[in-house]
C-alpha positions as CSV (number, residue, x, y, z in Angstrom):
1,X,44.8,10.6,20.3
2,X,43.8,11.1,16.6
3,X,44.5,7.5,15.5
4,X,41.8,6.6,17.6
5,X,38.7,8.7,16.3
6,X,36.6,7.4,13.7
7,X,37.6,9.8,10.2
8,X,38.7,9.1,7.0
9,X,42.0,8.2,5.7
10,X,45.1,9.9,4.9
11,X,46.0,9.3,1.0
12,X,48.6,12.1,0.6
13,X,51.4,9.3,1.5
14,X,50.5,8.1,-2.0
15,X,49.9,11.3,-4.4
16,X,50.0,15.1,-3.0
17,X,46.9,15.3,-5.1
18,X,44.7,14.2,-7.5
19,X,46.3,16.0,-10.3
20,X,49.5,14.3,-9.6
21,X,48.5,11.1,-11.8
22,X,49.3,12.3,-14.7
23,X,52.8,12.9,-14.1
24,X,53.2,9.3,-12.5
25,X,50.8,7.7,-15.7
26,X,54.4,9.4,-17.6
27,X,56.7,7.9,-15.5
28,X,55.0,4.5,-16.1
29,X,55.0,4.4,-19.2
30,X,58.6,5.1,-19.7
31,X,59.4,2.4,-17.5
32,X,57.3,0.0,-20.0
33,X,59.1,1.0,-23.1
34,X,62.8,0.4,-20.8
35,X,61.6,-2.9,-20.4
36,X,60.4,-3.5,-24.3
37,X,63.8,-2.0,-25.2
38,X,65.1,-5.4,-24.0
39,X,62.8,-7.7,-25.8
40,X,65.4,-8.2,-29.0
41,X,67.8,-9.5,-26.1
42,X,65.6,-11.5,-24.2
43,X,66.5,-14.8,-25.5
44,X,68.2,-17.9,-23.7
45,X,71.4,-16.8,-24.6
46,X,70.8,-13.1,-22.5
47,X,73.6,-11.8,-20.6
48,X,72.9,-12.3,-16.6
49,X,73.2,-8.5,-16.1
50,X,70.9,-7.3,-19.1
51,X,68.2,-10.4,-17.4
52,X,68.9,-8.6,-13.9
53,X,68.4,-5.3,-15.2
54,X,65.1,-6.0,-16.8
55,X,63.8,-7.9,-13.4
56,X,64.8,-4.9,-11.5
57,X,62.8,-2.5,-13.9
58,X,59.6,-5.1,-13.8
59,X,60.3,-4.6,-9.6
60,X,60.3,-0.9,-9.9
61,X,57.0,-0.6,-12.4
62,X,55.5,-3.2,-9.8
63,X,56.5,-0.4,-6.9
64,X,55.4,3.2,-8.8
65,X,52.4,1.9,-9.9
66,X,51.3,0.5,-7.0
67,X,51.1,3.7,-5.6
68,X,49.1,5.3,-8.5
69,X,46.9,2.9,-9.0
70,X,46.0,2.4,-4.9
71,X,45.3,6.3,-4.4
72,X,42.4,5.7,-7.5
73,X,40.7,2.5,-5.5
74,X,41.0,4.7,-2.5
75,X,39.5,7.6,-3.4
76,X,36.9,6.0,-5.4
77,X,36.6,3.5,-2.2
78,X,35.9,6.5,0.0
79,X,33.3,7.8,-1.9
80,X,31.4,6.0,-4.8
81,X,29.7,8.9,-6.4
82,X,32.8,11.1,-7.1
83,X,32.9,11.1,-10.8
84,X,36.3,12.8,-10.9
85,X,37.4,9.5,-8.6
86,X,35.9,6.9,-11.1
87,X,37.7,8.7,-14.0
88,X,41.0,8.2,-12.5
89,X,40.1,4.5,-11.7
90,X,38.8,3.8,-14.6
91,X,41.8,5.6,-16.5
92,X,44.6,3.4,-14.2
93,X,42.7,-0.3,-14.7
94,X,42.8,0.7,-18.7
95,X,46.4,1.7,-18.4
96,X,46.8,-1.6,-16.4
97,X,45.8,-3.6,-18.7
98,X,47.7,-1.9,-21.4
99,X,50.7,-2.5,-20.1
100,X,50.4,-5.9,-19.1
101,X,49.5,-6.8,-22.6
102,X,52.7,-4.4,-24.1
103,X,54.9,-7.0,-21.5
104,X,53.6,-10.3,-21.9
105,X,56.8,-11.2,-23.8
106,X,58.6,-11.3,-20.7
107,X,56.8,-14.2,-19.1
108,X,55.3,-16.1,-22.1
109,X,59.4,-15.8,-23.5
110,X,60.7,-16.8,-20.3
111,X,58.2,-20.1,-19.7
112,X,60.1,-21.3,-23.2
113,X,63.5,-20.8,-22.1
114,X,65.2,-24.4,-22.2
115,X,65.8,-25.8,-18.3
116,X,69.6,-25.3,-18.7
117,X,69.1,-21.4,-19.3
118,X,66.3,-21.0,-17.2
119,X,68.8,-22.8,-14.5
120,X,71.7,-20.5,-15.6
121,X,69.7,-17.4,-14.8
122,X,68.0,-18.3,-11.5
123,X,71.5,-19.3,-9.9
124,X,73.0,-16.1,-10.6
125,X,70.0,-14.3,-9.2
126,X,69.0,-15.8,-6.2
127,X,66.9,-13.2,-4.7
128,X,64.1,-13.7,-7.3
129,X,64.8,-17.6,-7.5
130,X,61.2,-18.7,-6.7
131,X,59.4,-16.4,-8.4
132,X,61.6,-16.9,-11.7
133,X,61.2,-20.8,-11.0
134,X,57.9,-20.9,-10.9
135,X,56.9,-18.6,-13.7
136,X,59.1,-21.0,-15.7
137,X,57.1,-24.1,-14.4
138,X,54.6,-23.4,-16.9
139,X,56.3,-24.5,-19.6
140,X,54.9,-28.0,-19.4
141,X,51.6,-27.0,-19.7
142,X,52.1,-24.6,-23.1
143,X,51.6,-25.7,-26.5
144,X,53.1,-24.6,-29.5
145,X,52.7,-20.6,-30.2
146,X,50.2,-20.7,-32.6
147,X,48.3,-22.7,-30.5
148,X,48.6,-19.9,-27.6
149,X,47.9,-17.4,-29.9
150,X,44.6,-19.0,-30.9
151,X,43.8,-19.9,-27.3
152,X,44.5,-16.3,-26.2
153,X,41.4,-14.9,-29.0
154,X,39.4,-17.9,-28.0
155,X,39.2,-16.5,-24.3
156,X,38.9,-13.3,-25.3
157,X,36.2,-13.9,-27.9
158,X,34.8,-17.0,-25.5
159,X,35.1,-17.7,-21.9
160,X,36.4,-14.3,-21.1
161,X,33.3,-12.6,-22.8
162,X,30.9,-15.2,-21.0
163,X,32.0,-14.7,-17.5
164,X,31.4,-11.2,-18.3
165,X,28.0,-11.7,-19.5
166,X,27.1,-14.0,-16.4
167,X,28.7,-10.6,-14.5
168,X,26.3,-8.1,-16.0
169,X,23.2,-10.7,-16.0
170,X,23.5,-11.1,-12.6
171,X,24.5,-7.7,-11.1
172,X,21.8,-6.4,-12.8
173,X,19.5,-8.2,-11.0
174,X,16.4,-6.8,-8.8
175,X,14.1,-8.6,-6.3
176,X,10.9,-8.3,-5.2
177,X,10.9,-7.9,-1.5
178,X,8.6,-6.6,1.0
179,X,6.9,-4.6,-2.1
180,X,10.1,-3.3,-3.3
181,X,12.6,-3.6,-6.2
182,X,16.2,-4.1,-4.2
183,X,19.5,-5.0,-5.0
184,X,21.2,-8.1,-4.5
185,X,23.6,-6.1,-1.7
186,X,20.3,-4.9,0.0
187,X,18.5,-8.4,-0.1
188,X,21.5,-10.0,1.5
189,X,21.3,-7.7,4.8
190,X,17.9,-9.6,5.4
191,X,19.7,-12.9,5.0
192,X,20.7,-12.0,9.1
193,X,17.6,-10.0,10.2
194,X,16.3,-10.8,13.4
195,X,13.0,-11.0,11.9
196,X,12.6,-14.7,10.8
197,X,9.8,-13.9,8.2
198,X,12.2,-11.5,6.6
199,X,15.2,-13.8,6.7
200,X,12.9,-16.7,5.1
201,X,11.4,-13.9,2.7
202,X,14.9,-12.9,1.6
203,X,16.0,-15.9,0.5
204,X,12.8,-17.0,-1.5
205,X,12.8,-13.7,-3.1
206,X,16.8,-14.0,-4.2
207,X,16.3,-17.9,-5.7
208,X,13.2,-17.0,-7.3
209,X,15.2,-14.9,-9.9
210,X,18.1,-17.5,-10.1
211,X,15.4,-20.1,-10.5
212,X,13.8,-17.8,-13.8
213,X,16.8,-17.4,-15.4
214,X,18.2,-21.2,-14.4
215,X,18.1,-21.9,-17.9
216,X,20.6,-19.7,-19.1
217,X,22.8,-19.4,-16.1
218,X,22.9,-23.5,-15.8
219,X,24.3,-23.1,-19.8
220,X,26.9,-20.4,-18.8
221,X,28.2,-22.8,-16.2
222,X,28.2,-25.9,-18.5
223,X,29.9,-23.7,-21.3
224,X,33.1,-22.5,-18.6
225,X,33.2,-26.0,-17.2
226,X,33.4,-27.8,-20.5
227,X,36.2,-24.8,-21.8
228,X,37.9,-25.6,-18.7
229,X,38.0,-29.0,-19.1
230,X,38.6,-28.7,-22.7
231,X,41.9,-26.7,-22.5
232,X,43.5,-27.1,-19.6
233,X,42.8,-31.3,-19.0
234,X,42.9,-32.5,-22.5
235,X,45.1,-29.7,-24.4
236,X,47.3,-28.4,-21.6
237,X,47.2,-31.8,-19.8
238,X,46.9,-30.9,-16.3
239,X,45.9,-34.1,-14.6
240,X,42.3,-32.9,-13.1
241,X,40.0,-29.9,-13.3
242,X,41.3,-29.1,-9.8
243,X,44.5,-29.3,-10.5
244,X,44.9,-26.2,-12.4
245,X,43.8,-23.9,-9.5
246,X,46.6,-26.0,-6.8
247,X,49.6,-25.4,-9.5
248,X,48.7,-21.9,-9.6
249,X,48.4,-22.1,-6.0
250,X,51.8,-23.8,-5.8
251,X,50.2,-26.3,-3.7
252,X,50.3,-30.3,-4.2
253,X,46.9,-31.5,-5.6
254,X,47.6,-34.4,-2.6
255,X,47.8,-31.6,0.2
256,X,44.6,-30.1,-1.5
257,X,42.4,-33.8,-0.9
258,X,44.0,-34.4,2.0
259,X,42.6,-30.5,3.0
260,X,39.4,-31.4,1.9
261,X,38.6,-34.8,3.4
262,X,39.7,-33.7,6.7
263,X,36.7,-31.0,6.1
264,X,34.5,-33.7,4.8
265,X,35.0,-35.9,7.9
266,X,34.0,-32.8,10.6
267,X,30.7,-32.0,8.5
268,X,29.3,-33.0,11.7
269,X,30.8,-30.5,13.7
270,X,29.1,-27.7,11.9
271,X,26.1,-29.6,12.1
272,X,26.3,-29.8,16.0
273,X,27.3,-26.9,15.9
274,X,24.2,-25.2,14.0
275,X,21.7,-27.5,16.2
276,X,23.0,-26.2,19.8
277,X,22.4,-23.1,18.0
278,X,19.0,-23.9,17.1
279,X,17.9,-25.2,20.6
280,X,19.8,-22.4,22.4
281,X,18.6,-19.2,20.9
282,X,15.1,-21.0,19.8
283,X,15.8,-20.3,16.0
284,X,14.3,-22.3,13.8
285,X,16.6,-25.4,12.3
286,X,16.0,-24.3,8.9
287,X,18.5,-23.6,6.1
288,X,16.7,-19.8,5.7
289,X,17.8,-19.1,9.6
290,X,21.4,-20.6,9.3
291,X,23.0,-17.2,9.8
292,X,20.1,-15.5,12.5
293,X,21.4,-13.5,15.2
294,X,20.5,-14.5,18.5
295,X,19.3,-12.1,20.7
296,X,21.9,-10.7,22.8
297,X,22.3,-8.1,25.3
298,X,22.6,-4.3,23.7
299,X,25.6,-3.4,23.3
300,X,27.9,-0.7,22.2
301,X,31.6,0.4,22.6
302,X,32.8,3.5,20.9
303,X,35.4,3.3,18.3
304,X,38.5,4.5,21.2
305,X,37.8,1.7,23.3
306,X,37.7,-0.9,20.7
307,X,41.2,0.0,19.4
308,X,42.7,-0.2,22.4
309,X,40.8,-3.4,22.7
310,X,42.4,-4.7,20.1
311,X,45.6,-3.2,20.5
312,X,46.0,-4.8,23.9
313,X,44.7,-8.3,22.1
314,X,47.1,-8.2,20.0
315,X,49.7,-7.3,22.5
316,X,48.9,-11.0,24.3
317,X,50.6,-12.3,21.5
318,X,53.5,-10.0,20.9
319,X,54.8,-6.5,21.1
320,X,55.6,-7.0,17.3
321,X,52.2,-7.3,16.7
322,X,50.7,-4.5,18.5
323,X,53.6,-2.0,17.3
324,X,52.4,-2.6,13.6
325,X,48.8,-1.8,14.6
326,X,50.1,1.1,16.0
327,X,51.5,2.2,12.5
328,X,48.6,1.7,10.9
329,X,46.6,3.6,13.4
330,X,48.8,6.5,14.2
331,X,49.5,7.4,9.9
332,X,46.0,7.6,9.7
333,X,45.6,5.0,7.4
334,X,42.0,4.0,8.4
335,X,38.8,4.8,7.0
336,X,36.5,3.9,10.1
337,X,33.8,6.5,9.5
338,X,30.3,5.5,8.5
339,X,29.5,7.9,5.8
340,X,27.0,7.7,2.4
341,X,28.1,6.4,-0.8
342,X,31.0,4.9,0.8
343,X,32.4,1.6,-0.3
344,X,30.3,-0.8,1.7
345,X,32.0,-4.2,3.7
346,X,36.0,-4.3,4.9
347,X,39.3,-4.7,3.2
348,X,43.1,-3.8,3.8
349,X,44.8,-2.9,0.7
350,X,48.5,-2.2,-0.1
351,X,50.7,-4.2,-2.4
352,X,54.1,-2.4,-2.1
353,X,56.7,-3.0,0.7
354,X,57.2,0.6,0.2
355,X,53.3,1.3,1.4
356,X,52.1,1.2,5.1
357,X,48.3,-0.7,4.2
358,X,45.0,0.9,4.2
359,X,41.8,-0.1,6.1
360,X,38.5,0.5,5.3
361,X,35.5,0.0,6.9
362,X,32.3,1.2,8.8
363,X,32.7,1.2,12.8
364,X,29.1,1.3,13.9
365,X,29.8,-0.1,17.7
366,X,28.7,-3.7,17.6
367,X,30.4,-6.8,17.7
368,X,30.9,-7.3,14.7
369,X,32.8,-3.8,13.8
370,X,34.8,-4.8,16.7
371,X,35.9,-8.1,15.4
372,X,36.2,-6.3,11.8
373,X,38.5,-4.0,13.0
374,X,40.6,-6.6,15.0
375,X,40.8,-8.8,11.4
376,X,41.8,-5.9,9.1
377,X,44.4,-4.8,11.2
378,X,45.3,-8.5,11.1
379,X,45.8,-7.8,7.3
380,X,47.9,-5.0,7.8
381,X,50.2,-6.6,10.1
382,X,50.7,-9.5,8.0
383,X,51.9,-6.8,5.3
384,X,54.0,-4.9,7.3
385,X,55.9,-8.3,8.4
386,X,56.1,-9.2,5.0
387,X,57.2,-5.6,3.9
388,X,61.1,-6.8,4.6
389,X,60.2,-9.1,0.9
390,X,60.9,-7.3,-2.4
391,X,57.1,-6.1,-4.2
392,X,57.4,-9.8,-5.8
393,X,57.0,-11.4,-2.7
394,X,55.5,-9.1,-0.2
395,X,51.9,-10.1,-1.0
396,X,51.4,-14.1,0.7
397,X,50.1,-16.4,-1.9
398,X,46.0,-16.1,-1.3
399,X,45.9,-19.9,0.8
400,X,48.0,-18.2,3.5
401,X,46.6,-14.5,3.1
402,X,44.0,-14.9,6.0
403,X,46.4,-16.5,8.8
404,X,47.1,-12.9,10.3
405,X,43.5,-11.7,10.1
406,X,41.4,-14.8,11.4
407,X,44.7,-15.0,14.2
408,X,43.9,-11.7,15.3
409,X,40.2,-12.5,16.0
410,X,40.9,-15.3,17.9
411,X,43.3,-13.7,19.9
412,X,40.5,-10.9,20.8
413,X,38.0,-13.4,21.6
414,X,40.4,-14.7,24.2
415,X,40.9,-11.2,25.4
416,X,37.3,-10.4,26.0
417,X,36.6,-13.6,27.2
418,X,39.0,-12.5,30.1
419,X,37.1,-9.3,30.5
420,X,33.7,-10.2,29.7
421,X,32.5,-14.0,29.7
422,X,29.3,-13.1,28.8
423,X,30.3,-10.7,25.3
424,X,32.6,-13.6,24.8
425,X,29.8,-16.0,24.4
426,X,27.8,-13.8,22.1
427,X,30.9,-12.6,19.8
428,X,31.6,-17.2,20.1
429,X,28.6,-17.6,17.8
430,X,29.9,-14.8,15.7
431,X,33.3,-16.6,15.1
432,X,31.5,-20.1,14.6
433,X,29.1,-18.8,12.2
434,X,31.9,-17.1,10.0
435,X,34.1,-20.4,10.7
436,X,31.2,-22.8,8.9
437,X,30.9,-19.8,6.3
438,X,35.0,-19.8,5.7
439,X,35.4,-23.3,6.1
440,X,32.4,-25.7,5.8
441,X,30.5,-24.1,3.2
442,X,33.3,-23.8,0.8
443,X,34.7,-27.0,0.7
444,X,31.2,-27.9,0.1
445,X,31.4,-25.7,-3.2
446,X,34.9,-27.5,-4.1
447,X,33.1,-30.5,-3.7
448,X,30.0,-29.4,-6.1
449,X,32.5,-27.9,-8.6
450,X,34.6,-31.5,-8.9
451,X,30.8,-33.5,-9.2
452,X,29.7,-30.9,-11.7
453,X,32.7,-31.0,-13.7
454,X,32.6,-34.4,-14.0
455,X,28.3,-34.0,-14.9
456,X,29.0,-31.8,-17.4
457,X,31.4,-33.7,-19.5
458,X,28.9,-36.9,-19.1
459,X,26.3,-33.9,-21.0
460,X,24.7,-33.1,-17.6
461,X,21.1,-31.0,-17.9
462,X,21.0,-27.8,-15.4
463,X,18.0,-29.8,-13.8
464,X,20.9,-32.7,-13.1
465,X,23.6,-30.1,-12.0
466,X,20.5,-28.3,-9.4
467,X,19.1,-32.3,-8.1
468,X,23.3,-32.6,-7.7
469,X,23.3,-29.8,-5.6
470,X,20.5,-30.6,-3.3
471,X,21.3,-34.1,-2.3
472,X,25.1,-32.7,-1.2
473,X,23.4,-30.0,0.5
474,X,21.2,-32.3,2.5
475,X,24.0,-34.3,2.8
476,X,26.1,-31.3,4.2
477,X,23.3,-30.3,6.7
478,X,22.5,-32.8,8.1
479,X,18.8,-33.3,9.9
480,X,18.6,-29.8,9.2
481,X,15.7,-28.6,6.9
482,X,16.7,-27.6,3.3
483,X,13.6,-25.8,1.8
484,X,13.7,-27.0,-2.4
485,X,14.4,-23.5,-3.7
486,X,18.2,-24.0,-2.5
487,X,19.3,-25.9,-5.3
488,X,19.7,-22.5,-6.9
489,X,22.3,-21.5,-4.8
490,X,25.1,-22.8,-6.9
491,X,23.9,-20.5,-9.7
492,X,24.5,-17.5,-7.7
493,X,28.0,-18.5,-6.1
494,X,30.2,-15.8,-7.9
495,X,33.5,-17.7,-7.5
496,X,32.8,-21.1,-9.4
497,X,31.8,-19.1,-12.6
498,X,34.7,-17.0,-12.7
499,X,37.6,-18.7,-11.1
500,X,36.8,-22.4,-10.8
501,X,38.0,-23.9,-7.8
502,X,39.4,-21.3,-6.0
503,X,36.7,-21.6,-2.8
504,X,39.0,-24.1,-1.3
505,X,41.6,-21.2,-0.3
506,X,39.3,-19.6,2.2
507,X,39.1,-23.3,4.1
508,X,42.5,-23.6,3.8
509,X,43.5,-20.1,4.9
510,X,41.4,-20.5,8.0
511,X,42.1,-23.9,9.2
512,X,45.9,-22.7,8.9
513,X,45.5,-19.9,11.4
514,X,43.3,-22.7,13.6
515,X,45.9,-25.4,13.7
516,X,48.6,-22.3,14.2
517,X,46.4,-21.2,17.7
518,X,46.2,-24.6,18.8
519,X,50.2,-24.6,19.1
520,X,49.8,-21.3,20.3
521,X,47.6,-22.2,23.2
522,X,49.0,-26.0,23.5
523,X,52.1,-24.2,25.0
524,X,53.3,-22.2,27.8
525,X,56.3,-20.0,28.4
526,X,59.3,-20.1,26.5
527,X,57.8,-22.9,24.3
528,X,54.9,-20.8,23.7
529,X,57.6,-17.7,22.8
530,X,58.7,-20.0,20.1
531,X,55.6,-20.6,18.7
532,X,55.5,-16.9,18.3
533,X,58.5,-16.1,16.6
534,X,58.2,-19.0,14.2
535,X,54.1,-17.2,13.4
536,X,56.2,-13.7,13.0
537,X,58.5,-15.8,10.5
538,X,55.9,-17.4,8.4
539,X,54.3,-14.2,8.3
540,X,57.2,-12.0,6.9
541,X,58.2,-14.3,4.3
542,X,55.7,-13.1,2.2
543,X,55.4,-15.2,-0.8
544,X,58.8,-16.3,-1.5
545,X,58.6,-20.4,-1.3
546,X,55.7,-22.5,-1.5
547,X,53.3,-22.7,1.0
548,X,54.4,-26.3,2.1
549,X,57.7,-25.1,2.1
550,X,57.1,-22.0,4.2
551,X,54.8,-23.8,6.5
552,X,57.6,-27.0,6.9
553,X,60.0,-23.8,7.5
554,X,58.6,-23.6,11.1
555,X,58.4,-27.1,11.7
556,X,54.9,-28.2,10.6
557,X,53.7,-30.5,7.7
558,X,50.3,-29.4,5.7
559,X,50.5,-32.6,3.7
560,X,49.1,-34.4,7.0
561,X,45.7,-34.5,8.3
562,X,46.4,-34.0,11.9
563,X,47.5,-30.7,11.0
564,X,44.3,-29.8,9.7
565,X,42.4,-31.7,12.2
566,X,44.2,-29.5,14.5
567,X,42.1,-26.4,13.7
568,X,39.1,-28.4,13.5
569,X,39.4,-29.4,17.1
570,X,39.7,-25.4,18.0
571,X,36.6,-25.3,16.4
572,X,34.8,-28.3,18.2
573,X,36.3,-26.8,21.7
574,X,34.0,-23.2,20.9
575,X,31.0,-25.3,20.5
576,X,31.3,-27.0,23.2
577,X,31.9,-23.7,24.8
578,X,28.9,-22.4,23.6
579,X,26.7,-25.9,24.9
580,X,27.7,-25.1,28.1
């Protein structure tokens, strides 16, 4: 069938054309000046049906311009050097940010609403009561207006500006490699080369140039720590650096530790893990051949037979499952084709409950397209469970985003193990490797981030802040070799530059949809049916309570280490898989 040949996607379910933008860009922006119409209302003492209408209208400019706006990432997605499709993208981000701006009232009004009004509000209007609750939160941590006021031209004048300088400084970057001036996206596919020299070479070549420019990089950092610190800890009053990133993750800065301890204690695990590794596939134990492939059998499937691979994977877990893979599949809302100047990597995109999600990426045959294609789809049948969730909701908050996706690969590896022992075993080290990348190796950058923080308002030198970084490295590795020029790394990690903190998410994300399989496989028959329906519940509940609360919903506390530990004894069970 046509689902199942590789092609491009189908983006006429969100314009008829190209040409079509302008008349929704109209439509928008009528919608924006509905809502401003309300601002002279908008006080505490606002009628519950004017506050309902103007939530409403924020819902429906949430669901048209979803639509807009994802045709212009997808058909600049699809093909990177279509000027006409960069325009468009270009034109929507611009009109984005316009119209956040224009309604800014609305939430920066609302976070000073008194707690008897706010309460007022959010009991007549039920359906929005989390969202509206914790918008309103906020209010403890905002100073007077003036003081906002200043602090919103401060970030645009100051930290805003120097993450973008950082941005440009370091996309712009070329290294020297094998006699050639490359990008940073080309150096990295020698990071996994089978060719150890090249892997070695590739990472010499990408630290040398972090190394030159250490100087100012390790001031950029120091400046966003120190504004960080600054504003949010002494001005704001948030009680750690840390805990700004778990309130806006609506997440208990206790769960958070708790999270990260448990992934401090099973350091060792990854460290097994990377020896057996080592001694198995004779690669050397060196931090330049952490992610090396072993050599494996060729191998091949063509793009039909890995759907249907995965479609039957995910049908060992539930009909429910496999029917929204179907969806996807059969509306042609995959971009599987390997094609020039297309968007490199994977994604699933779609915001909207009124949108079935897009796929993109590049099915070349190997494993790892295979296992791509079984997470993505993952994505997509988390957002079609959550579709049921007004647009408010239907996105999960971004510690609970992966549970669908990493689910679905583990549920294929069972699968081919079944069919296959022997691809099992090679597509194990694929899953272990992209566990320690998901898991292990970003708590260790939460764990850098809370030391540096703490350097740099003690006046830390970049030197300190790289020494720092070496001697958790070596403690993170283990007996494994850490060649010096890796205490540049932490200058090149994206994330703790631009959104402090945030790397714990990904270990949290995955250890969830861990500890989730281990009920799955702990039980059998109709005990196991209920583990499945209470996964399908989390999953289409969207973002509408905490992610305590929606995990305590089906019966399981996050605030405890054995549930954690949980997923971490998954993990220990595929090593040991792979030593035998």
């Amino acid at each position: 069938m046509a689902s199942s040949k590789l092609s491009k996607w189908n983006l006429k379910d969100l314009l008829k054309k190209p040409g079509d933008a302008d008349h929704e860009i109209t439509k928008l922006l009528d919608l924006v000046k509905k809502i401003e119409s309300y601002q002279p209302q908008f006080t505490p003492s606002v009628s519950v049906e004017t506050f309902k209408t103007m939530i409403q209208l924020i819902e429906q400019l949430a669901l048209e311009s979803e639509c807009v706006k994802l045709y212009s990432q997808l058909w600049f997605a699809e093909d990177m050097q279509n000027q006409q499709a960069l325009a468009l993208k270009s034109k929507l981000e611009t009109l984005g940010t316009d119209m956040e701006n224009r309604l800014l009232f609305f939430s920066q009004t609302w976070k000073r609403f008194p707690e008897k009004d706010a309460e007022r509000l959010i009991k007549a209007l039920p359906q929005y009561a989390y969202y509206l609750r914790k918008l309103h939160q906020y209010k403890k941590y905002m100073l007077s207006n003036e003081e906002e006021r200043i602090i919103n031209i401060k970030d645009l004048t100051g930290s805003n500006t120097v993450v973008t300088v950082y941005e440009m400084l370091t996309s712009g970057f070329t290294f020297d490699f094998n006699g050639k001036k490359i990008t940073q996206e080309e150096l990295f596919h020698y990071a996994r080369d089978p060719d150890p020299k090249k892997r070695e070479g590739a990472y010499k070549a990408l630290y040398a140039v972090f190394q030159e420019h250490s100087a100012l990089l390790g001031e950029i950092y120091k400046a966003l720590a120190l504004d960080w610190n600054k504003e949010f800890v002494e001005l704001r009053k948030y009680s750690s650096s840390i805990a700004v990133r778990n309130f806006g993750h609506d997440i208990q800065d206790s769960t958070v530790e708790t999270l990260l301890n448990v992934c401090k204690k099973n350091q060792k695990l990854f460290q097994n893990y990377f020896e057996i590794k080592s001694k198995k596939y004779k690669i050397p134990f060196n931090r330049y051949h952490l992610y090396a492939p072993p050599k494996m059998s060729p191998f091949k499937m063509a793009y039909p037979d890995a759907v249907k691979l995965v479609l039957d994977a995910y049908q060992s877990f539930s009909p429910v499952f496999r029917t929204g893979a179907e969806k996807i599949l059969h509306e042609h809302h995959i971009d599987s084709e390997v094609r020039k100047n297309k968007s490199t990597g994977a994604f699933c995109a779609g915001e909207s409950p009124a949108i079935t999600p897009y796929i993109l990426l590049s099915y070349t045959g190997d494993l790892h397209s295979i296992n791509t294609l079984a997470h993505e789809l993952g994505h997509g049948i988390h957002h079609l469970l959550s579709s049921k969730q007004n647009v408010l909701y239907v996105s999960a908050v971004l510690p609970l985003a992966e549970t669908a996706s990493i689910f679905g690969e583990l549920l294929l590896m069972d699968h081919v193990k079944k069919l296959n022992p022997k691809l099992a075993q090679e597509l194990l080290v694929l899953e272990l490797d992209g566990f320690y990348g998901s898991i292990g190796r970003q708590a260790g950058f939460v764990a850098f981030e809370k030391e540096a923080h703490r350097m740099v308002l003690e006046h830390a030198s970049t030197e300190d802040l790289a020494k720092q970084y070496s001697k958790m490295l070596k403690q993170h590795f283990g007996n494994m070799e850490i060649p010096d020029c890796f205490r540049w790394e932490w200058l090149y990690i994206n994330h703790i530059f631009t959104v402090p903190f945030y790397c714990y998410a990904y270990s949290f994300g995955n250890l969830l949809a861990l500890s989730l399989y281990a009920q799955y496989k702990k039980h059998t028959g109709k005990e196991r049916d209920q583990i499945v329906d209470k996964i399908i519940h989390l999953l289409s509940q969207g973002s509408n309570a905490s992610p305590e609360q929606l995990v305590a919903d089906i019966g399981f506390d996050i605030t405890q280490e054995s549930f954690w530990q949980a997923g971490f004894d998954v993990i220990k069970e595929m090593v040991e898989a792979l030593q035998d």
